[in-house]
Residue frames as qw, qx, qy, qz and C-alpha x, y, z in Angstrom:
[[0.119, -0.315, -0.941, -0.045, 33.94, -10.03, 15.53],
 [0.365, -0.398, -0.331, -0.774, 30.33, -8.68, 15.74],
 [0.324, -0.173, 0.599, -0.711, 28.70, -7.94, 18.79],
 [0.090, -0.336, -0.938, 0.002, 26.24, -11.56, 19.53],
 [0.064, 0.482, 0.772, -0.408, 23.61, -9.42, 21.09],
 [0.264, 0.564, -0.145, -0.769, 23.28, -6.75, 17.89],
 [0.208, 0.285, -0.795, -0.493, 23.24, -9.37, 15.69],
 [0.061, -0.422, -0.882, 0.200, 20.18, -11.19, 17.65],
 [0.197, 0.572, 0.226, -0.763, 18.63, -7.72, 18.08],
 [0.337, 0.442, -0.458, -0.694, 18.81, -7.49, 13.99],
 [0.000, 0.138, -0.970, -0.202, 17.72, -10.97, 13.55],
 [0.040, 0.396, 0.853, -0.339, 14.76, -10.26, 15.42],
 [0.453, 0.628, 0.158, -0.612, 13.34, -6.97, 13.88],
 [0.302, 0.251, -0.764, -0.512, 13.93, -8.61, 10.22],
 [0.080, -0.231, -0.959, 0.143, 12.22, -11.57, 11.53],
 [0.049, 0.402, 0.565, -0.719, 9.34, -8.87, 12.69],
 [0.171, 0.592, -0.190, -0.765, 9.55, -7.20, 9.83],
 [0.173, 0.202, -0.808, -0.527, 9.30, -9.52, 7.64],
 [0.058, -0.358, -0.853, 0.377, 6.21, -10.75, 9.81],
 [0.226, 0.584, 0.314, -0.714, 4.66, -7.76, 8.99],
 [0.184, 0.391, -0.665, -0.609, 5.38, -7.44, 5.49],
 [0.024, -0.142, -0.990, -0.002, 3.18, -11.14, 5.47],
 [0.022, 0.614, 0.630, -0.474, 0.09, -9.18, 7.21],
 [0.125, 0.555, -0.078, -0.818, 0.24, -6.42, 4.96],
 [0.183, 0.204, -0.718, -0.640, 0.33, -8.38, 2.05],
 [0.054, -0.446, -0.893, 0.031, -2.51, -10.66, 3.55],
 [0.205, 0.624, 0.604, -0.451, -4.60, -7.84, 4.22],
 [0.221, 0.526, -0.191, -0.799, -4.33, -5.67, 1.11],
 [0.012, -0.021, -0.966, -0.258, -4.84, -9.02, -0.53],
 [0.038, -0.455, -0.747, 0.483, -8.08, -9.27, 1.99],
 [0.065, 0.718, 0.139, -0.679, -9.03, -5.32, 1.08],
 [0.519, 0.631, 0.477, 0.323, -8.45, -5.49, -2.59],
 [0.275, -0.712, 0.107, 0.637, -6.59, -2.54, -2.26],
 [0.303, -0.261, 0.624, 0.671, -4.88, -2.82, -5.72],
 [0.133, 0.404, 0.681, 0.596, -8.18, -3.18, -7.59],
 [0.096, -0.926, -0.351, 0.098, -9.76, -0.39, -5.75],
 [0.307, -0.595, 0.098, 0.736, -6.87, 1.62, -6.78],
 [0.328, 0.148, 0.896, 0.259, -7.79, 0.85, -9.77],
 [0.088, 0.701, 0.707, 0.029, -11.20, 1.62, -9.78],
 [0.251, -0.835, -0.164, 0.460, -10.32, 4.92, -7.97],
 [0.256, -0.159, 0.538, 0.787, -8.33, 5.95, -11.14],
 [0.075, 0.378, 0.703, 0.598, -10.98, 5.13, -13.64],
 [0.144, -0.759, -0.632, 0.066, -13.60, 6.71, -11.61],
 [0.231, -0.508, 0.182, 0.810, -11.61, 9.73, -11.19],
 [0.015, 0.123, -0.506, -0.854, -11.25, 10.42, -14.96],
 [0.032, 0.597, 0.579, 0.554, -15.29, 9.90, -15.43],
 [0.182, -0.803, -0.440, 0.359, -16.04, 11.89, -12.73],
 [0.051, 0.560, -0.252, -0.787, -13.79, 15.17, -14.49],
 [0.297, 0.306, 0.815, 0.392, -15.35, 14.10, -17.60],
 [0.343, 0.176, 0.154, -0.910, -17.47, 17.54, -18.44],
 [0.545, -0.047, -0.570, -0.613, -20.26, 15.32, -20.51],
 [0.117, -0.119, 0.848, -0.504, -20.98, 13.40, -17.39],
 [0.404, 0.266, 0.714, -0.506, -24.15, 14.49, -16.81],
 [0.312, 0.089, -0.435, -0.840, -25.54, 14.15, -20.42],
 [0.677, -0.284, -0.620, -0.278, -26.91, 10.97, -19.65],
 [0.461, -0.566, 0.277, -0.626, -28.30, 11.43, -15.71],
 [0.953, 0.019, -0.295, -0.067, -28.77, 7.53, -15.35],
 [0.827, 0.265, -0.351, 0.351, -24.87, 7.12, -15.59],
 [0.096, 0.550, -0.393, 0.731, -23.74, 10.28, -13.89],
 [0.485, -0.615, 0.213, -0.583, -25.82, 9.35, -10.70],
 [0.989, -0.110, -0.071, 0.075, -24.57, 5.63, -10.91],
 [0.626, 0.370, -0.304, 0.615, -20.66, 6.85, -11.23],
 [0.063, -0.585, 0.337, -0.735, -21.13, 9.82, -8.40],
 [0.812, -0.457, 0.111, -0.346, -22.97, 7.41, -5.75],
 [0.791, 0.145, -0.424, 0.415, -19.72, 4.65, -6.16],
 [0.765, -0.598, -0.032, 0.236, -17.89, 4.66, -3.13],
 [0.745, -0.013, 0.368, 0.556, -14.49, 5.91, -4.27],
 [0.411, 0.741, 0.477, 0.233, -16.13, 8.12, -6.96],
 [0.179, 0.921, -0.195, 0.285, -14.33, 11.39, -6.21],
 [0.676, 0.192, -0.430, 0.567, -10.85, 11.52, -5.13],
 [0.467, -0.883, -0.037, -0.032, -9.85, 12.55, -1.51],
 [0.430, 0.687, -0.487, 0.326, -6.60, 13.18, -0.16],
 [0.335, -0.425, 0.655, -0.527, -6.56, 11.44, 3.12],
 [0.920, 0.061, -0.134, -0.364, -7.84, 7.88, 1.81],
 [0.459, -0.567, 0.681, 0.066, -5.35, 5.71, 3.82],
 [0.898, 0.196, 0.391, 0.046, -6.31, 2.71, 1.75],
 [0.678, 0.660, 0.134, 0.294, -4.59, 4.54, -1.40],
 [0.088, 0.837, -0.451, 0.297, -2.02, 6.34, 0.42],
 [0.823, -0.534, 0.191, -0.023, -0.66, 3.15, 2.56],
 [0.014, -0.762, 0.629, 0.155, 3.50, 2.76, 2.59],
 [0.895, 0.235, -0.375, -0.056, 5.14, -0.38, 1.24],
 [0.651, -0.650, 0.391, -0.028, 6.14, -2.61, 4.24],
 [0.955, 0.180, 0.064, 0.227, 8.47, -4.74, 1.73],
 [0.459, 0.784, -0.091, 0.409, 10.53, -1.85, 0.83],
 [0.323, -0.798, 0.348, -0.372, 11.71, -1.43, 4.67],
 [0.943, -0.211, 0.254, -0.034, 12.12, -5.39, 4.95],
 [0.524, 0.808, -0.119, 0.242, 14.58, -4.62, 1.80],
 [0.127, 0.881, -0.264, 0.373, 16.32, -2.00, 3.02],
 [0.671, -0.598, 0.371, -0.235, 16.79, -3.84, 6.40],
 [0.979, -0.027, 0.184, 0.085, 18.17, -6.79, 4.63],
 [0.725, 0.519, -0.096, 0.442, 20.78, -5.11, 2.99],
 [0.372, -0.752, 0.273, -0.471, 21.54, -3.10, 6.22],
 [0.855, -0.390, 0.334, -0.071, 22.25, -6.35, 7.99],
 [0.890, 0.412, 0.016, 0.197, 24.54, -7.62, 5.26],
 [0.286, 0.694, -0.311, 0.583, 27.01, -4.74, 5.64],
 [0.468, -0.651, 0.448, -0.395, 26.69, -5.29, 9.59],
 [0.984, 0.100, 0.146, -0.029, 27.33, -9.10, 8.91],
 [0.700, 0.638, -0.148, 0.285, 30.43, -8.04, 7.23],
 [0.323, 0.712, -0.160, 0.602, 31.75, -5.45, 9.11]]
């Protein structure tokens, strides 16, 4: 038989976790994350575009966008996927459920 007070312990960080997983999804929802990754692609490829500046107009409207060059430290576009740990946990409990 499985230990009552591991099995409450695991009930409760799923439960957490899966709490969180909710917030994340509410705020990247919130943040638009997904279409500013987006964006942050497309802007990328005009910004390496050598013909940029042919027309000055465009180039100074694409380089002034927020986003507009790529960084490497942009949490927004580099944030982990809390579902994938809620996952992992669930199938983690299953085998301890069993065993």
């Amino acid at each position: 038989m499985a230990d009552p007070k591991a099995e409450n312990t695991l009930r409760e960080a799923l439960s957490t976790l899966e709490d969180l997983e909710s917030r994340w999804s509410a705020a990247r929802d919130y943040l638009k994350i997904d279409a500013s990754r987006e964006r942050h692609a497309v802007l990328g490829e005009l910004v390496a575009d050598p013909n940029l500046w042919d027309d000055q107009d465009n180039a100074r409207e694409v380089t002034t966008e927020p986003g507009a060059f790529p960084t490497t430290s942009n949490s927004s576009m580099n944030c982990a996927r809390p579902s994938t740990t809620v996952s992992s946990c669930r199938l983690l409990s299953r085998g301890a459920e069993r065993g």
